[in-house]
N, C-alpha and C positions, 0 to 999 in steps of 0.2 A: 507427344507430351508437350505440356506449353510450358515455358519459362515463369516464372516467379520474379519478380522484382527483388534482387537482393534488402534495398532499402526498406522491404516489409518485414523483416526481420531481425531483429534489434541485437545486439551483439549479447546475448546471454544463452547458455544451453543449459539443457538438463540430460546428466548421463544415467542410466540405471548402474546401480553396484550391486546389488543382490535382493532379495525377495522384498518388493516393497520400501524398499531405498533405493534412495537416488541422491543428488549432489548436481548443487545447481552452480552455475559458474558465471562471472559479468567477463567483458572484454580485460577488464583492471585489475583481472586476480582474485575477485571477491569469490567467496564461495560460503553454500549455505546448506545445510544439512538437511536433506528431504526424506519422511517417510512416514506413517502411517502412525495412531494413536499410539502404539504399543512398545513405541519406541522411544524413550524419554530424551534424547539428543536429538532430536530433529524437531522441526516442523512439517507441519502436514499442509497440503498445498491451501486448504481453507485457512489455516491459520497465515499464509503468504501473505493470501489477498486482503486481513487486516492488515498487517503489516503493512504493505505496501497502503493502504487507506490513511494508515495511523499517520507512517513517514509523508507522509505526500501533505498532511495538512500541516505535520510541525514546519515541513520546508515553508509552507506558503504561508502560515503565519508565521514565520520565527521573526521577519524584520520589524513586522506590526509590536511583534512582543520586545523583543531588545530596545528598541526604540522607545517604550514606554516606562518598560522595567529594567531597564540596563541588560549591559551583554554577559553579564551572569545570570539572568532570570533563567530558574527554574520552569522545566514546559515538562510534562508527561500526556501521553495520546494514550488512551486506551479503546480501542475499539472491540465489540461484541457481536454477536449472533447468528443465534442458531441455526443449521441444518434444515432444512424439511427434506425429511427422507422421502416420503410422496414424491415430491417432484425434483428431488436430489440436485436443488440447490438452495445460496439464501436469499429467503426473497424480503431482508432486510438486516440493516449495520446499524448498529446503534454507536454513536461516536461522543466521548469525554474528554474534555481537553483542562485538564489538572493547572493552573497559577495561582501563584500569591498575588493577591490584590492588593493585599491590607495596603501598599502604601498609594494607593490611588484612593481620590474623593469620590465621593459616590456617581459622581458627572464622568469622572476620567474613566471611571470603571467601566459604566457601561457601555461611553464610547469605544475601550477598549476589546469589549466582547463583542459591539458590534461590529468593529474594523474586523475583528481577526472571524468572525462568521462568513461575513460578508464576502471577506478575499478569498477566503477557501472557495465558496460558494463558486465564487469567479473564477478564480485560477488552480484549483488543484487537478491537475489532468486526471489523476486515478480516480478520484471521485463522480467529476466529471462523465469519465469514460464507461464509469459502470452504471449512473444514472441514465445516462444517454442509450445504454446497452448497445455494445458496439459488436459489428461483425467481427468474426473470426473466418479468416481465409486457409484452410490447413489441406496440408495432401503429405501422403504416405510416398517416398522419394527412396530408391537404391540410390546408397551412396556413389557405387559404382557405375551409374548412367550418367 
């Protein structure tokens, strides 16, 4: 059996609790409700990967935006899309990024949606990471070995 690089595995687990739940956990105590459609307190691991889409682009614009619109601006992410069941996964995100403009000039504005386009484009790893389509290294491990 060969070793694994601890550092490929990022401090978050996911434990099962019962039939189609689970409960996800960070290094910091966070924890997040997992499990299937039918169950209205959780999320389902497709709805994660917006999530993590959505958060990943407010982090990489939030200073573009505070910075223009002050450190109270309103930001909401909402990302979408659907399933193909065919080949059971998405093979597309549609991303909305919600601000008040009203107090920018028609110039500050667009430079505004350009910066914060732009920087995502650049720097949000999650995005990034799934455009790129990245490996996945996984093996099935006894705890006990």
């Amino acid at each position: 059996m060969t070793q694994t690089d601890p550092s490929a595995f990022p401090p978050v687990t996911v434990s099962r609790l019962a039939h189609r739940r689970f409960v996800g956990r960070s290094s910091r105590g966070g924890e997040v409700a997992i499990g299937d459609a039918s169950f209205p307190d959780t999320f389902t691991p497709g709805e994660l990967l917006k999530v993590a889409l959505a958060a990943c682009a407010g982090f990489t614009a939030e200073s573009a935006v505070t910075r223009r619109l002050g450190d109270d601006a309103a930001m909401t992410i909402e990302v979408g899309g659907d399933k193909d069941p065919a080949q059971d996964r998405y093979p597309r995100f549609a991303e909305r990024i919600e601000l008040d403009l009203s107090s920018l000039d028609p110039v500050a504005r667009e430079r505004l949606i350009t910066v914060v386009t732009r920087s995502i484009e650049q720097a949000c790893t999650v995005a990034r990471t799934v455009k790129a389509g990245a490996t996945i290294d996984m093996r099935v491990v006894d705890p006990r070995d």
